[in-house]
C-alpha positions as a printed Julia matrix, in Angstrom:
459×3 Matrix{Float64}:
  89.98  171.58   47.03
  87.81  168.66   47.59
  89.6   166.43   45.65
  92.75  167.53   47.31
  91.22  166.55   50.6
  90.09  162.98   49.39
  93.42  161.28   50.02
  93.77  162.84   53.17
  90.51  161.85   54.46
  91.24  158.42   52.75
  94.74  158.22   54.5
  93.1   159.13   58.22
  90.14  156.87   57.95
  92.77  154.16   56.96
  95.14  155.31   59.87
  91.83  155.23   61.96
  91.06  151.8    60.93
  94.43  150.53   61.57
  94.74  152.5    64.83
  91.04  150.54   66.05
  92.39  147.16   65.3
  95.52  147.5    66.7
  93.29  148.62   70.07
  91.12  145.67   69.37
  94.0   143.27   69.49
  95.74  145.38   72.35
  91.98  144.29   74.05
  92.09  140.88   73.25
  95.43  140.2    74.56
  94.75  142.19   77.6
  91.71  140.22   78.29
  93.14  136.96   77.41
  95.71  138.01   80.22
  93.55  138.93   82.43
  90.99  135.51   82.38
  91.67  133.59   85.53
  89.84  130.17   84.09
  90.13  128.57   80.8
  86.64  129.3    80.67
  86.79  133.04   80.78
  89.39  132.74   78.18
  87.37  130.38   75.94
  84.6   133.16   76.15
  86.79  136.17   75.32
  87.98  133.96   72.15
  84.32  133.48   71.06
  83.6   137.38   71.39
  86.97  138.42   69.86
  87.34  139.34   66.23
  90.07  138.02   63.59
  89.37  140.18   60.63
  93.19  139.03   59.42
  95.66  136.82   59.37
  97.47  139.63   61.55
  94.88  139.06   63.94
  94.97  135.38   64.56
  98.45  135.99   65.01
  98.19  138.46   68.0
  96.04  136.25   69.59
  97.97  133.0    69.24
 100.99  135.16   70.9
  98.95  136.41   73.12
  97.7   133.13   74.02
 102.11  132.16   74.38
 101.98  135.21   76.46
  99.41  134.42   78.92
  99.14  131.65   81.9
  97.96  128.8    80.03
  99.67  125.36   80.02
  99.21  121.76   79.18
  95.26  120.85   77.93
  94.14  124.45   78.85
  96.2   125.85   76.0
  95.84  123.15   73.84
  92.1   123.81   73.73
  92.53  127.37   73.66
  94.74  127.19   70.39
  92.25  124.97   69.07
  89.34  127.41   69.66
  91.28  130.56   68.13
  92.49  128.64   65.18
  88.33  127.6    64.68
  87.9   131.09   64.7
  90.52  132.16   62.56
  89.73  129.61   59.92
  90.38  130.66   56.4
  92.19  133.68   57.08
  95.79  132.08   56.55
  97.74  128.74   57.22
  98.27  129.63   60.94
 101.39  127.34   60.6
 103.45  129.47   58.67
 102.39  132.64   60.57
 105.13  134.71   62.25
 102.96  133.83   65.38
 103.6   130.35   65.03
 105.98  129.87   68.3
 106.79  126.46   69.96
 104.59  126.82   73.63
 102.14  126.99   70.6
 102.89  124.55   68.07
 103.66  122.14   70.4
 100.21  122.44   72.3
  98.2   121.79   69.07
 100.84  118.88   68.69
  99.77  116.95   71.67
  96.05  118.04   70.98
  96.36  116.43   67.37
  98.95  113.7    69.03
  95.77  110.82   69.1
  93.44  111.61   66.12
  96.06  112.91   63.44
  99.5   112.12   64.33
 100.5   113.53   60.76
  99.02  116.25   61.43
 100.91  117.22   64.83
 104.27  116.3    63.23
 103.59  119.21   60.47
 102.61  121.78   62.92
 105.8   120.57   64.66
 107.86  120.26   61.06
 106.82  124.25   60.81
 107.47  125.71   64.0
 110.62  127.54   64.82
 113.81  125.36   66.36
 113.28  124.94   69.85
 114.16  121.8    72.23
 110.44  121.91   73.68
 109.45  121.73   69.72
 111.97  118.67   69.08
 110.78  116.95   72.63
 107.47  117.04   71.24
 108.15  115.63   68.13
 110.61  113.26   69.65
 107.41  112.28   71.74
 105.01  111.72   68.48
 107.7   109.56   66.76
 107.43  107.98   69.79
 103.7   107.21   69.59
 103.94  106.23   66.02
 106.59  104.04   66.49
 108.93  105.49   64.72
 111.48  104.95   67.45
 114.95  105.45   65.5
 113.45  108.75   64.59
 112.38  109.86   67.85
 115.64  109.35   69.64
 117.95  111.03   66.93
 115.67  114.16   67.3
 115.63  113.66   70.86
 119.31  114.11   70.87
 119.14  116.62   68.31
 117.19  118.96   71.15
 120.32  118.8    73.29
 122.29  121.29   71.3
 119.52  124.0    72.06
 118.64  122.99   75.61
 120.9   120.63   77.31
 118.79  119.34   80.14
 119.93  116.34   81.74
 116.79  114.55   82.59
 116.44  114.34   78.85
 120.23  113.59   78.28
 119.97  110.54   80.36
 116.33  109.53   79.07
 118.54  109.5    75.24
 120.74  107.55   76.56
 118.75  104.9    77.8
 116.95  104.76   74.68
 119.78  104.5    72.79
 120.99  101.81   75.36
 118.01   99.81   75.1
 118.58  100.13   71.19
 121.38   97.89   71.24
 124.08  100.77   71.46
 125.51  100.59   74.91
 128.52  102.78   73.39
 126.71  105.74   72.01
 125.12  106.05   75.38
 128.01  106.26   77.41
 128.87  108.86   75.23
 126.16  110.87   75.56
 126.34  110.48   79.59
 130.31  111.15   79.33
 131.42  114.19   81.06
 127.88  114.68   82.38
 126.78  115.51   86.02
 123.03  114.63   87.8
 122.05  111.5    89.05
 120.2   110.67   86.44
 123.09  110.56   83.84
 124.69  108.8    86.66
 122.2   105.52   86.43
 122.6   105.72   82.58
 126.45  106.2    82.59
 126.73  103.27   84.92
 123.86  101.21   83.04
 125.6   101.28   79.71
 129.47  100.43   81.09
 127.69   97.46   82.2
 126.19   96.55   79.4
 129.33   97.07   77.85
 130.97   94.74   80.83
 133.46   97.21   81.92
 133.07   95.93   85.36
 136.32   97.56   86.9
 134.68  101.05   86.07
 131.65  100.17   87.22
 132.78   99.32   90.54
 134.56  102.94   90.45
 131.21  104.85   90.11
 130.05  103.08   92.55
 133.19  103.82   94.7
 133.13  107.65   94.12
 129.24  108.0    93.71
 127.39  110.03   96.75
 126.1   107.48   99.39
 122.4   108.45   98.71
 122.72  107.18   94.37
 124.86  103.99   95.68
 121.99  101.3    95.9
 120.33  102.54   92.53
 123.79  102.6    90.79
 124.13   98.92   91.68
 120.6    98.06   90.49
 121.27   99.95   87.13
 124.09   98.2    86.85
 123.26   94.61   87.03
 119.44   95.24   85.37
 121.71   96.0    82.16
 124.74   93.27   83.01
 124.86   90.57   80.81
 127.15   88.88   83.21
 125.88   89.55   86.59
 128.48   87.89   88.64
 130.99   89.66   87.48
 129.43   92.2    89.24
 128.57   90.5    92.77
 132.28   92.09   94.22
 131.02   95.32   94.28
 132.72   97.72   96.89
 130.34   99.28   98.35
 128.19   98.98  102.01
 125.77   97.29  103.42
 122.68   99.41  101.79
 123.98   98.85   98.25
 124.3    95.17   98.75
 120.99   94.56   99.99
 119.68   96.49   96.51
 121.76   94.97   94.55
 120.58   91.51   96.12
 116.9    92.66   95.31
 117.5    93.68   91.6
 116.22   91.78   89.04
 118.02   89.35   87.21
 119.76   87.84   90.28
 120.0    85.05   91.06
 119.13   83.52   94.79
 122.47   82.11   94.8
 124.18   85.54   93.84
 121.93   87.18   96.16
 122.48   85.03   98.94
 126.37   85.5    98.23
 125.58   89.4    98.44
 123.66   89.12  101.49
 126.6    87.23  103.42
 128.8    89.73  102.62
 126.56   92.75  103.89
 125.99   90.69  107.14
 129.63   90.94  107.49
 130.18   94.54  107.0
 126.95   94.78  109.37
 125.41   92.39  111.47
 123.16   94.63  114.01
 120.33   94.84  111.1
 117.96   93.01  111.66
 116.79   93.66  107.82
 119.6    92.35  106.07
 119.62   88.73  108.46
 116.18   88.41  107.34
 117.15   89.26  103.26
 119.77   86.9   103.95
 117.04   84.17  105.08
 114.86   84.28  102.43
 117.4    84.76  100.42
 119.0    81.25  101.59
 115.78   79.38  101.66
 115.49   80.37   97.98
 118.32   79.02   97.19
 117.9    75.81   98.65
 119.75   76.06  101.75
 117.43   75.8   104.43
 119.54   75.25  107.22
 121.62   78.27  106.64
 118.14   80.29  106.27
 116.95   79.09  110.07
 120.58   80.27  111.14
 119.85   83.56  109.65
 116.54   83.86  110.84
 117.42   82.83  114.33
 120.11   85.95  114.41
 117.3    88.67  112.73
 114.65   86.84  115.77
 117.77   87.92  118.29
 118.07   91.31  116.78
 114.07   91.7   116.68
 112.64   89.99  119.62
 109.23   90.91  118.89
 109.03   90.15  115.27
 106.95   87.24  114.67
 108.53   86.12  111.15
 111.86   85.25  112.18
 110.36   82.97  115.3
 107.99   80.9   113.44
 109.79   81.02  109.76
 112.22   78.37  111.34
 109.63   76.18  112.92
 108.06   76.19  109.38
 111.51   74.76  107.57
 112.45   72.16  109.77
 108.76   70.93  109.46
 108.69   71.08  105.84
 112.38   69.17  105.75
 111.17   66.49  107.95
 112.59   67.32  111.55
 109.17   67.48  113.22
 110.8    66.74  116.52
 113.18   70.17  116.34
 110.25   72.18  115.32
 107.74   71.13  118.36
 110.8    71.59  120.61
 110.96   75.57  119.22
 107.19   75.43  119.87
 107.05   74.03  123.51
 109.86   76.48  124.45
 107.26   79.51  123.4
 104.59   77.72  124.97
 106.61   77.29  128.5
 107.79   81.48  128.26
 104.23   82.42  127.59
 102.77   80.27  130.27
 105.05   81.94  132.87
 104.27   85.22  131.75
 100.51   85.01  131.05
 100.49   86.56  128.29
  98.1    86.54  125.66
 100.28   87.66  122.52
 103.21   85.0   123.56
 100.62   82.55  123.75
  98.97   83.29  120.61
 102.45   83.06  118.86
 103.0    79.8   120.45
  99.63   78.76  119.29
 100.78   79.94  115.65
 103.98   78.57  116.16
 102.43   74.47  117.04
 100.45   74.82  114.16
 103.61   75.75  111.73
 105.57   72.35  113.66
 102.45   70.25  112.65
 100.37   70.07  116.09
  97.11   70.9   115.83
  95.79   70.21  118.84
  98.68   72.36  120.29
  97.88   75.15  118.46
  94.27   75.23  119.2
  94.74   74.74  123.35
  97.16   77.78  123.13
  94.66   79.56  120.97
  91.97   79.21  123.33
  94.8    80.08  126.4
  95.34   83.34  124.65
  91.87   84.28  124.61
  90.56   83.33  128.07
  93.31   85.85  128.66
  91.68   88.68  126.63
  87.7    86.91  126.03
  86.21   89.75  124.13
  89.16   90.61  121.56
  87.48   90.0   118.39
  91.15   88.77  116.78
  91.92   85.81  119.05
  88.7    84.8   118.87
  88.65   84.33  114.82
  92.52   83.01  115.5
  91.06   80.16  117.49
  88.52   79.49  114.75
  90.83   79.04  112.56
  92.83   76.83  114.47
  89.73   74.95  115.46
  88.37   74.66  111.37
  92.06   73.61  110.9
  91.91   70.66  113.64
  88.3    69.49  111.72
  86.98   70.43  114.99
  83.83   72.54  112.73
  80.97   72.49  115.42
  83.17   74.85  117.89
  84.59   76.68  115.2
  80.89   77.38  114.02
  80.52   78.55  117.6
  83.37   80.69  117.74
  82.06   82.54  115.02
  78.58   82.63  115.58
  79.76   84.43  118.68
  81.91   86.92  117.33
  79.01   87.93  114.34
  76.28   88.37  116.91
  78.17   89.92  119.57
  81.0    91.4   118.58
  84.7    91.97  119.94
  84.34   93.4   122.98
  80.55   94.85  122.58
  81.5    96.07  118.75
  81.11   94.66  115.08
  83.8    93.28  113.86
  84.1    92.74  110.36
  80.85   90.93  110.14
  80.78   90.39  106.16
  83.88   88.79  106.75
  82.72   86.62  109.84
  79.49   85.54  107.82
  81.46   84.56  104.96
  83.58   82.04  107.02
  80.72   80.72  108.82
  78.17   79.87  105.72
  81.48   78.31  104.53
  81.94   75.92  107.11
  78.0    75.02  108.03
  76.48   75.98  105.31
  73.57   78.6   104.12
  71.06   76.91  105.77
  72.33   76.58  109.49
  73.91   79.6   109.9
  70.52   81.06  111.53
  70.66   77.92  113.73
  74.22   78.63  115.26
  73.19   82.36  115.52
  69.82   81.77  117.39
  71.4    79.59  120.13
  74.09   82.58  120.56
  74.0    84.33  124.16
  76.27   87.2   124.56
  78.45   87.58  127.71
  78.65   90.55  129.6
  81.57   92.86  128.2
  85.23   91.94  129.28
  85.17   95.77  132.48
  88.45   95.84  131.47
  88.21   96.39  127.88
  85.19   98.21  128.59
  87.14  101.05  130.26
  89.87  100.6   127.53
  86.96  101.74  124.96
  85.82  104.14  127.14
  88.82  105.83  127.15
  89.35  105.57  123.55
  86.23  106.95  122.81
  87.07  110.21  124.63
């Protein structure tokens, strides 16, 4: 009877055993679930048990399963494979699943590249698996590799960010025709810049000018700059029909010329010439070039369009000096000087100060320097503005002064960038009589205006 009852007892204990470690990895996975830090999950692997290969495999799916991404799960496989070493080759486990694989990949990606491709080489199909490997051949330079298996992953998982990121790699391989391809029949902007990239490259210009033309408004300006960055003749591509906004990118892309871009420029100035922007491009654009006089003439229409832009007011003044027509430029500057004068007011003159010392005349610019700031005595900015213009005009004693005043007392009762201040005045008299200048400083009372300007900026 006993002996009859031996395999039975056997059988349950067995059933028993196998019943207890399918609860134990029921646990596991359940806890692994239920961690809400890496940490907590790093813990419930070190308490866990892996008695089999069976085991280890629960737990690595379990790990899948869970919420873990990026270096979280890569250091989570890493700990459960430590634990689980010697119980099987993990890699050719039925557990061995790409969110897996691919995060002992990357983990491996730096110290054992090898390695990460044959955890990779062993995992199931999967585009995230091929990405990943993609990525390593990549890293090892093993670039021909990396982009066939790149396009390989599209057959599983055609995602178009990666579509267009083949096709530029293939592009930038030399094979301007096998990206098209790729892009051919393919929607998202992305494929867009890449479709558009590689018919220029290929210098179809006339359908290149048709993207543009039936492209949405918002891609225009990065189609163009796609499309000359991989032009190997970019003036074929300088008609292109499009507005203002994709002319002004296109002008700004690299591998254009000034010329081109100038030519560019014109053109969106014609199709719009109430922005202010694009006369200014067009100016700097010009004076690149070599064609100062048309630059003033464009800056002179953005200074029209933006009267109280400083840049295209004294950017003129600054050309004719530097092509010899002093005469033209002080005129510019006495007509600032004569509107601030009438107006009193202490930003005009200050431009007019900037603007005499751009047409040569330092003297100029220091007398409308110190005009501005008997306007406004304690702003801290027109008072280092005038010792400028005063260190400028080798007039150093008053600029020393200037200073000296503005470290000790301040702009209007404040700091002001004191590091700054002390910097420019051991500059100009030197370590040793800086306490000097300081000690004969007496500070005036504070400007009641600006006083009750602070005040009420303070509230």
């Amino acid at each position: 009877m006993i002996r009859l009852l031996i395999p039975l007892l056997v059988a349950g204990c067995s059933a028993k055993r196998d019943a207890e470690r399918r609860q134990s990895n029921d646990v596991l996975a359940k806890a692994l679930q239920e961690s809400k830090t890496p940490l907590r999950a790093s813990q419930t692997i070190a308490k866990a048990e892996f008695p089999s290969c069976a085991s280890l495999e629960q737990g690595l799916v379990a790990l899948e399963d869970g919420r873990w991404r990026g270096s979280a799960m890569r250091g989570l496989v890493e700990e459960m494979l430590q634990r689980g070493q010697g119980l099987c080759d993990a890699t050719k486990t039925a557990a061995w699943r790409p969110g897996v694989a691919t995060s002992l990949a990357r983990s491996l990606m730096e110290e054992d590249a090898a390695r990460a491709v044959a955890a990779l080489t062993e995992a199931p199909r999967a585009a995230v698996v091929l990405q990943r490997r993609a990525e390593l051949y990549f890293a090892m330079g093993r670039d021909a590799e990396g982009r066939e298996v790149l396009i390989d992953s599209l057959v599983l998982d055609d995602d178009s960010e990666v579509r267009a990121l083949a096709a530029r790699l293939i592009r930038l391989s030399g094979d301007p025709k096998r990206a098209f391809s790729l892009c051919q029949g393919h929607e998202g902007d992305a494929i867009a810049l890449e479709r558009v990239a590689a018919l220029s490259a290929l210098g179809r210009t006339d359908e290149v000018h048709r993207e543009l033309a039936n492209a949405a408004i918002h891609t225009r300006p990065e189609l163009a700059v796609a499309a000359i960055g991989a032009s190997k003749n970019v003036e074929e591509l300088v008609e292109l029909p499009a507005g203002p906004e994709v002319l002004l990118a296109a002008a700004r892309a690299e591998g254009i010329s000034s010329s081109t871009a100038a030519r560019l420029l014109r053109r969106a100035t014609e199709l719009d010439g109430q922005d202010a922007d694009l006369w200014i491009a067009l100016a700097e654009a010009e004076e690149l070039a070599g064609e100062p006089r048309a630059a003033i003439a464009a800056w002179d229409r953005a200074a029209a369009l933006a009267p109280g832009a400083q840049r295209p007011v004294l950017a003129p003044i600054r050309l004719l000096s530097s092509m010899g027509d002093d005469a033209k430029a002080v005129f510019r500057a006495q007509k600032l000087s004569v509107d601030a004068r009438s107006t009193k007011n202490a930003e005009a003159l200050h431009l007019a100060s900037l603007a005499f010392r751009y047409a040569g005349d330092r003297p100029g610019a220091v007398t409308h320097a110190e005009e501005a700031l008997a306007l406004r005595p304690g702003e801290g900015r027109l008072q280092s503005e005038l010792a400028h213009r005063l260190d400028e005009a080798n007039r150093i004693p008053e600029a020393a002064k200037v200073l000296s005043k503005l470290l000790v007392c301040g702009s209007r009762g404040r700091p002001w960038h004191r590091h700054e201040v002390a910097a420019r005045l051991v500059a100009l008299v030197g370590a040793d009589a800086v306490a000097t200048e300081i000690a004969a400083v007496a500070c005036d009372v504070v400007d009641p205006e600006g006083l009750r300007s602070q005040l009420a900026e303070g509230r």
